[in-house]
C-alpha positions, 0 to 999 in steps of 0.5 A, spaced: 341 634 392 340 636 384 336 643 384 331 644 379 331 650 374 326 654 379 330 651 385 336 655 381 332 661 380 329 662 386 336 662 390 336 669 386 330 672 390 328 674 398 320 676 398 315 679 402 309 676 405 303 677 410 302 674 415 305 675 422 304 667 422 306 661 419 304 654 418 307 649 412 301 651 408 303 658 407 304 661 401 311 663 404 312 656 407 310 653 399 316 658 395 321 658 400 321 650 399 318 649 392 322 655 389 328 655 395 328 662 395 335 665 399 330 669 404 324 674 406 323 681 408 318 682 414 316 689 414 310 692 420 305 695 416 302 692 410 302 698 404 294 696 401 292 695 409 296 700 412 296 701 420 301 698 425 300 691 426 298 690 419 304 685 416 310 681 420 311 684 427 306 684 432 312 684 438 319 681 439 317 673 442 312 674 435 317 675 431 321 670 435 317 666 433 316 667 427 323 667 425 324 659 428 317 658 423 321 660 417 327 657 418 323 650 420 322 650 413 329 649 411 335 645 412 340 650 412 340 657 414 336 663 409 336 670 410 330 673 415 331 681 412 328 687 415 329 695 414 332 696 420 336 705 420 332 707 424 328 714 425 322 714 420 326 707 417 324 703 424 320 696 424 321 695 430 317 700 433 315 701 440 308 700 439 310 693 438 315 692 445 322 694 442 327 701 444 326 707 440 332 707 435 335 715 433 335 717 426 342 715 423 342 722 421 341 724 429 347 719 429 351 723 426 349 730 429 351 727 436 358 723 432 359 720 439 363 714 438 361 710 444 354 712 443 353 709 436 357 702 439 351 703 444 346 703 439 349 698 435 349 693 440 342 695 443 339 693 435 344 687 435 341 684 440 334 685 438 336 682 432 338 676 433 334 675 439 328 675 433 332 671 430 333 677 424 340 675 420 340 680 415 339 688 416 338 692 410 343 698 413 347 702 415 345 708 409 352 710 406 348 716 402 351 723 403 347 728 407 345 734 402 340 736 407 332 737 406 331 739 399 333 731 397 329 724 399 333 722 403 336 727 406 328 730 409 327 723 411 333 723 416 336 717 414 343 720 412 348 721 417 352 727 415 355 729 408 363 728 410 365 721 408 370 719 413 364 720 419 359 716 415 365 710 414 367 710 421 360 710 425 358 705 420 365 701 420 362 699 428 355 699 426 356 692 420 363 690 426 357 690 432 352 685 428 356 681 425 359 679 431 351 678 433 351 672 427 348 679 422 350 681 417 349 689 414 347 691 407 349 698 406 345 703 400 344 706 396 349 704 391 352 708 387 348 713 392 343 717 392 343 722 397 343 727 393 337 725 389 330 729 390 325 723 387 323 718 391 325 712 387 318 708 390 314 713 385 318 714 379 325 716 376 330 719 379 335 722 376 341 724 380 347 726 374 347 733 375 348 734 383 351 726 384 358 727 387 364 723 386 366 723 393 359 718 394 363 713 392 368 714 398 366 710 403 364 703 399 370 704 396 374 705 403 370 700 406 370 694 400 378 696 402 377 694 409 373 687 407 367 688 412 362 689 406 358 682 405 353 686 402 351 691 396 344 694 395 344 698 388 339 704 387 334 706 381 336 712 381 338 714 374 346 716 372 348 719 365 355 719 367 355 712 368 350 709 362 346 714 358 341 708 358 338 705 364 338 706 372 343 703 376 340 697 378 340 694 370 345 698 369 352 693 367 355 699 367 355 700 374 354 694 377 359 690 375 364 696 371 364 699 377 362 696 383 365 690 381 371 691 377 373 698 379 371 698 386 373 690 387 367 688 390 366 681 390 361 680 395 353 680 394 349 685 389 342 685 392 337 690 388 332 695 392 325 692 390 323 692 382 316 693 384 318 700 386 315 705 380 321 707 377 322 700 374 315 697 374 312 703 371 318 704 365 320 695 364 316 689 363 318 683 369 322 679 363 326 685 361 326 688 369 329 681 370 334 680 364 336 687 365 339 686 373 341 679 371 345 681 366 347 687 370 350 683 376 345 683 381 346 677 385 340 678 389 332 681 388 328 684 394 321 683 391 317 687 398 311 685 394 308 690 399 307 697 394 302 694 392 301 685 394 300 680 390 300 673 392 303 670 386 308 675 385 315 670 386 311 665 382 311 669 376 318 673 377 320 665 377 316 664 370 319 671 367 326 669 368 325 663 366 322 665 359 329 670 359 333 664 360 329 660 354 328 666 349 336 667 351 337 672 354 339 670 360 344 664 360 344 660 367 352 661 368 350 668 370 345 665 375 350 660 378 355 665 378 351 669 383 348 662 387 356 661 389 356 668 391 350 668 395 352 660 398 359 663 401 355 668 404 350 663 407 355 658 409 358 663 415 351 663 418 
């Protein structure tokens, strides 16, 4: 079937939604067949809201069920996403029925490799019992302890590379054989980092190390990576100009060309204020596309607006007709993400 110019742009996004239900009338439902987008993410509480409860997640057969309604509403498999690591990063909390799942970080203090496999399997299992088919993990930052972001969150695993490379090698081989595929972050990483990229810009150029670069580079080598998630922070050594998500510099010189990876570029949520507070939606928009980004995660859960990927539709398309955006680019990124689709 012939795709519309929406149909071809909306392939490039996964969105957020409220509700723990859907019917065919849905906003959800609407943009998922009006627009085609590629997926969504759920998310347990609702920002604006707040509470437990307050989103997607009420209990594992909910989400089950919830699942099957979004994949009712399409002929071929799409991305049901979530942040899965685990400590602070759990949507799958035991208020809603599910196990505790350790901090990635106390994964690493314990660097027991029969645990992680245990692990692994426990979370596969919950995964695709609720029918989530793409989990936004495990984080390949370096450990730089809690003076940093992600380090005070628990969220790193250690500071050496080859333990974040082999209990994260058993975390994505685990899922996938579950049908789920892993995205790893925060390209080209943000463990050093001490801003929190949700409120503003973070500049990591004088504390980032190469060595951050190690486990995508091993792990891009060993073929298990099917996904790349790019951070906002900010790298003068890469591009003087631009955070790493617009950057062309790092997505496609480096990433791609240097680092040879040839699966999805997925950017973390441009509604984070570190991009909404400096671009427009066009420019933000322009920028990635022509960077390399495959795939934008719009949460729409900092702040919601019900709207939010018609006009994230509408700004692409006005890039595409003022042309700075070509449709090349997007139908170069709609066969990456078909070819990915195509295993599920």
């Amino acid at each position: 079937m012939t795709k519309t110019l929406d149909q071809k742009i909306g392939q490039l996004m996964i969105a957020g939604f409220r509700e723990n239900k859907i019917s065919k009338t849905s906003d959800i439902s609407k943009y998922i067949r009006d627009y085609n987008i590629s997926g969504v993410i759920l998310y347990d509480e609702d920002m604006e809201k707040g509470g437990s409860f307050s989103r997607n997640i009420n209990s594992p057969n909910q989400l089950k069920n919830l699942s099957k309604s979004i994949q009712n509403n399409v002929d071929n498999p799409i991305f049901i996403s979530i942040d899965q690591e685990g400590g602070k990063v759990s949507r799958l909390k035991e208020e809603y029925g599910f196990p505790s799942f350790p901090s990635w970080q106390e994964i690493g203090k314990l660097d027991d490799i029969s645990e992680t496999k245990k692990l692994a399997e426990s979370l596969a299992n919950h995964l695709n019992y609720c029918g989530i088919n793409l989990n936004y993990a495990p984080v390949l930052d370096l450990d730089y302890g809690q003076k940093t972001y992600i380090g005070n969150a628990q969220r790193a695993l250690s500071k050496n590379p080859k333990k974040i490379i082999e209990h994260s090698s058993i975390l994505i081989k685990t899922l996938k054989k579950k049908n789920i595929f892993s995205c790893v972050k925060h390209f080209p990483g943000q463990g050093s980092g001490l801003g929190d990229t949700h409120q503003g810009i973070d500049d990591i150029s004088n504390t980032w190390s190469k060595q951050e670069l190690i486990p995508y580079e091993t792990m891009i080598n060993s073929g298990i990576l099917d996904m790349v998630m790019i951070s906002h922070v900010f790298h003068r050594l890469y591009d003087s100009n631009l955070p790493a998500s617009l950057s062309k510099n790092i997505a496609t010189k480096l990433l791609r060309k240097k680092l040879h990876f040839e699966g999805v570029i997925i950017c973390d949520d441009p509604s984070m204020k570190a991009i909404s507070n400096n671009y427009s939606l066009e420019d933000t928009f322009t920028y990635m596309i022509n960077a390399g980004i495959d795939i934008f995660c719009l949460g729409n859960n900092l702040g919601f607006d019900p709207y939010y990927v018609p006009k994230c539709v509408q700004a692409i398309k006005e890039g595409i007709n003022k042309k700075k955006i070509s449709i090349e680019k997007i139908e170069q990124s709609i066969l990456r993400i078909n070819k990915l689709k195509d295993k599920l």
